[in-house]
C-alpha positions as CSV (number, residue, x, y, z in Angstrom):
1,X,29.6,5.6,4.1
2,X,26.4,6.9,2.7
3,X,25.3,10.7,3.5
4,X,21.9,10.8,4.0
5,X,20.5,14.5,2.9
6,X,17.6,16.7,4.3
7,X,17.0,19.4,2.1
8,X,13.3,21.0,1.1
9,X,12.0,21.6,-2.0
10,X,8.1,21.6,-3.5
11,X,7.0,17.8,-3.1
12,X,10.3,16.2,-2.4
13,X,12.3,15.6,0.7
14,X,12.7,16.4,3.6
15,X,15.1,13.1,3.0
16,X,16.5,13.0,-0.4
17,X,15.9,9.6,-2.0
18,X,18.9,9.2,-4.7
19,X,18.3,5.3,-5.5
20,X,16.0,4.2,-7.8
21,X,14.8,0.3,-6.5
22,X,13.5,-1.6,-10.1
23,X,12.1,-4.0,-7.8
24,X,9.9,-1.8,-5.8
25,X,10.2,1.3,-8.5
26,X,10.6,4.2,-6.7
27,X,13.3,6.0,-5.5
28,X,14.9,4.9,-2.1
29,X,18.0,6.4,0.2
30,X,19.6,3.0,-0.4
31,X,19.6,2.7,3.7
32,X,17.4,-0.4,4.2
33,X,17.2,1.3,8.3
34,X,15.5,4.3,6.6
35,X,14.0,2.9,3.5
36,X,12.0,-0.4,5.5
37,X,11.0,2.2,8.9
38,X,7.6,3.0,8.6
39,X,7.5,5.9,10.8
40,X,10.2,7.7,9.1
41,X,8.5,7.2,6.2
42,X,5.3,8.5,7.2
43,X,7.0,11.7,8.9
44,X,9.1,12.3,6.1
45,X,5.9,12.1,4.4
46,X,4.2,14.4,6.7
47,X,6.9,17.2,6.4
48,X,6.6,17.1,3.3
49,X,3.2,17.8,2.5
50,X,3.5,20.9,5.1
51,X,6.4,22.2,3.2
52,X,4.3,21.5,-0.2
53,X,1.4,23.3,1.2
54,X,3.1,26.7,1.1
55,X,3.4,27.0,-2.6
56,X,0.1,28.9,-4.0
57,X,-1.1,28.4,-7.3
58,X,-3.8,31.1,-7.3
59,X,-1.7,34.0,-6.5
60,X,-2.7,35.7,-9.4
61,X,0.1,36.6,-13.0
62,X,2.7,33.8,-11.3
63,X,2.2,30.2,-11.8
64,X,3.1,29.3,-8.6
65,X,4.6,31.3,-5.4
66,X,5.9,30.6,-2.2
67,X,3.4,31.8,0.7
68,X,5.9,33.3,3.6
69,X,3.4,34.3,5.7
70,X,1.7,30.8,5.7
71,X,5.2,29.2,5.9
72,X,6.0,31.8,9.2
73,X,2.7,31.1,10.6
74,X,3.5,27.1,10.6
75,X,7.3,27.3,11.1
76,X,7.3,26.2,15.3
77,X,5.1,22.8,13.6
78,X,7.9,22.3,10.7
79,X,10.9,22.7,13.2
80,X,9.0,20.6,15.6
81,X,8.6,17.4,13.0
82,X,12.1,18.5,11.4
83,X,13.6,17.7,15.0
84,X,11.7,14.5,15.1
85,X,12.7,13.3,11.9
86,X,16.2,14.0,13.1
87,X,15.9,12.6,16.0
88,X,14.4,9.2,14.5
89,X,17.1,9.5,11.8
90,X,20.3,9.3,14.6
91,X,18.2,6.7,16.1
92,X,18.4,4.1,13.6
93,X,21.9,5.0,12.4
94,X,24.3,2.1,13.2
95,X,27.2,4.1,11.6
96,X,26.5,3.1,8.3
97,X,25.2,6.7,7.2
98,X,25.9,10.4,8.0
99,X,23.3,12.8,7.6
100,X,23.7,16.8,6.0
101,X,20.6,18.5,7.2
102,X,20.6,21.5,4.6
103,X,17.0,22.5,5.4
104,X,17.1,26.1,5.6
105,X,14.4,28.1,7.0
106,X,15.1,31.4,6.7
107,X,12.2,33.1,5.2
C-alpha cells in the first residue's frame, strides 16, 4: 500500500510527490487516482501557493522569513482548502493508498 503524505514546506506539497515520471518528467505520487485528478491537482496547487506566500524576502538582514502574522491572518482559508483536499483525497481512495497528513499549523 502506498502512503500518500501531506506535509508543507516553501513551494512544495501540500501532497508530497516522491516519483519522478521520465515520460511526463516531473515528479508524481505514483497514484494514477491522484496523479490524473485535475481538481486535486489544481487545489494542491492552490494550497500551495498560499502556504508559499507567507515566506518574505524583504524582511530586511534575513534572506527569507516566515510571516506569522500573515500566515494567522489566512489560517481559517488554509484549513478550509486543507479539509478539502482531504476530503477529495478519501474520495478517490479505493484502498490502494493511506494518507499521513503531517501539516502542522501551529504558529
Amino acid at each position: 500500500m502506498k502512503t500518500i503524505k501531506l506535509e508543507l514546506d516553501f513551494l512544495i506539497g501540500p501532497i508530497v510527490k516522491d516519483v519522478f515520471s521520465v515520460s511526463q518528467n516531473k515528479l508524481i505520487t505514483g497514484v494514477d487516482s491522484i496523479d490524473n485528478n485535475k481538481s486535486i491537482n489544481e487545489l494542491n496547487e492552490k494550497i500551495s501557493a498560499l502556504y508559499s506566500s507567507f515566506y518574505d524576502f524583504d524582511s530586511g538582514d534575513e534572506p527569507c522569513v516566515f510571516d506569522v502574522e500573515l500566515a494567522k491572518e489566512n489560517k481559517d482559508q488554509l484549513v478550509k482548502l486543507i479539509d478539502d483536499l482531504l476530503s477529495m483525497l478519501q474520495a478517490v481512495n479505493d484502498g490502494s493508498f493511506e494518507i499521513v497528513n503531517n501539516i502542522n499549523l501551529d504558529w
